[in-house]
C-alpha positions, 0 to 999 in steps of 0.5 A: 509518541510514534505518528504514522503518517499516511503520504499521498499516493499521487495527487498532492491535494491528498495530504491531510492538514493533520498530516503536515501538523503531526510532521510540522511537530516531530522531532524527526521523521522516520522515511522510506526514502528521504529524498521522496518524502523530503521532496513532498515536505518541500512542496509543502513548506515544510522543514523535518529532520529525516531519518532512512526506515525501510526494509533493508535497515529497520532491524537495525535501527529500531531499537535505538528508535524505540529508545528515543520514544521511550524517553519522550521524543515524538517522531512521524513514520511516513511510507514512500506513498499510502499508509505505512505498514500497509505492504511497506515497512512499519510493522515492526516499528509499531509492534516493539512500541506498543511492547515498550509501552510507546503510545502510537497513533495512525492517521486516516489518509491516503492508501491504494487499495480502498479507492480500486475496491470501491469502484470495482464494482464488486462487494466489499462489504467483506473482503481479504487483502493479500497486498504483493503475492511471493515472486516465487516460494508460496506463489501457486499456493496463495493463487490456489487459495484465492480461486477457493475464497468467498471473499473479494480478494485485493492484490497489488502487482507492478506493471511488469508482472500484471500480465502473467498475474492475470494469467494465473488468475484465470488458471486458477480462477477461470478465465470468466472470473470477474476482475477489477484492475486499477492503475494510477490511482488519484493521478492525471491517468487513473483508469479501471478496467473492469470485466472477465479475466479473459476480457482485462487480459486481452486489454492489457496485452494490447495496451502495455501496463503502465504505472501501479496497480491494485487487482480486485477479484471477485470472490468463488461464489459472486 
């Protein structure tokens, strides 16, 4: 059986007692990076055989993966932080398992873009999420799309390129357009930061971005 884990995104208090149970219970722990998720497993007293499963090795791995589950190990996917799959690597670890016939089961846990929905202010009750826009190829195009949806969109973006995506933001979607933007997420710096996309730019732009963050845009018609 394959187990993913979600891994807490900042605040250690977040890691579930059946998170650390399914871990606990593993015959090895698949990690993003083994010396983040070793260090979180040490913290909580935890001893686990780990195994590198990221984005530059999981074609190669994963068929020998599946063939241990199929005959009967039981293994943890954990992500450098949040729910694995979820814009980190995963998917297809899942999908070759549930095509092998390999049970699989995703823990409830700690993921970025549920908590910056919530206090965004804006509905959620029907949202699209887009995690990390292409740097380049397919850029303009998804931005295009977003300005058109009805929807409340969610995007993650780095500090580096917070400030130019808010600018395409307000290209696309004018500079009216109501944003949410959240860094630091359950961390001792939280913030959100809520207004027009001219207003949440203007911030930014004075304030240098630090720190991760998730981007929630109102939907054309809010």
């Amino acid at each position: 059986m394959l187990t993913v884990v979600p891994t807490p995104i900042g605040n250690l208090g977040d890691f579930t007692p059946r998170a650390m149970e399914a871990i606990a219970a593993a015959d090895f722990v698949l990690a993003e990076d083994t010396r983040t998720t070793g260090s979180l497993l040490r913290l909580k007293g935890l001893d686990a055989r780990l195994r590198a499963f990221h984005a530059h090795n999981e074609h190669k791995v994963l068929e020998g993966v599946v063939a241990e589950l199929e005959a009967g190990a039981q293994a943890c996917l954990c992500s450098d932080a949040g729910t694995p799959a979820i814009s980190d690597p995963g998917f297809l670890l899942v999908r070759a398992c549930i095509a092998a016939g390999v049970e699989v089961q995703c823990l409830p846990g700690a993921t970025a873009f549920v908590p910056a929905l919530v206090v965004s202010g804006l509905p959620c009750e029907r949202f699209v999420f887009e995690g990390f826009l292409p740097h380049k190829k397919g850029r303009q195009t998804r931005l295009k799309a977003i300005a058109e949806e009805v929807r409340t969109t969610v995007l993650y973006e780095s500090p580096h390129r917070l400030v130019r995506l808010l600018g395409e933001i307000g290209t696309h979607c004018g500079s009216e357009r109501r944003v949410s933007v959240s860094r630091e997420l359950s961390k001792k710096f939280e913030e959100t930061v809520r207004g027009t996309v001219a207003e949440v730019s203007a911030h930014f732009e004075a304030q240098a971005p630090k720190g991760e963050f998730v981007v929630v845009i109102a939907g054309a018609d809010a």
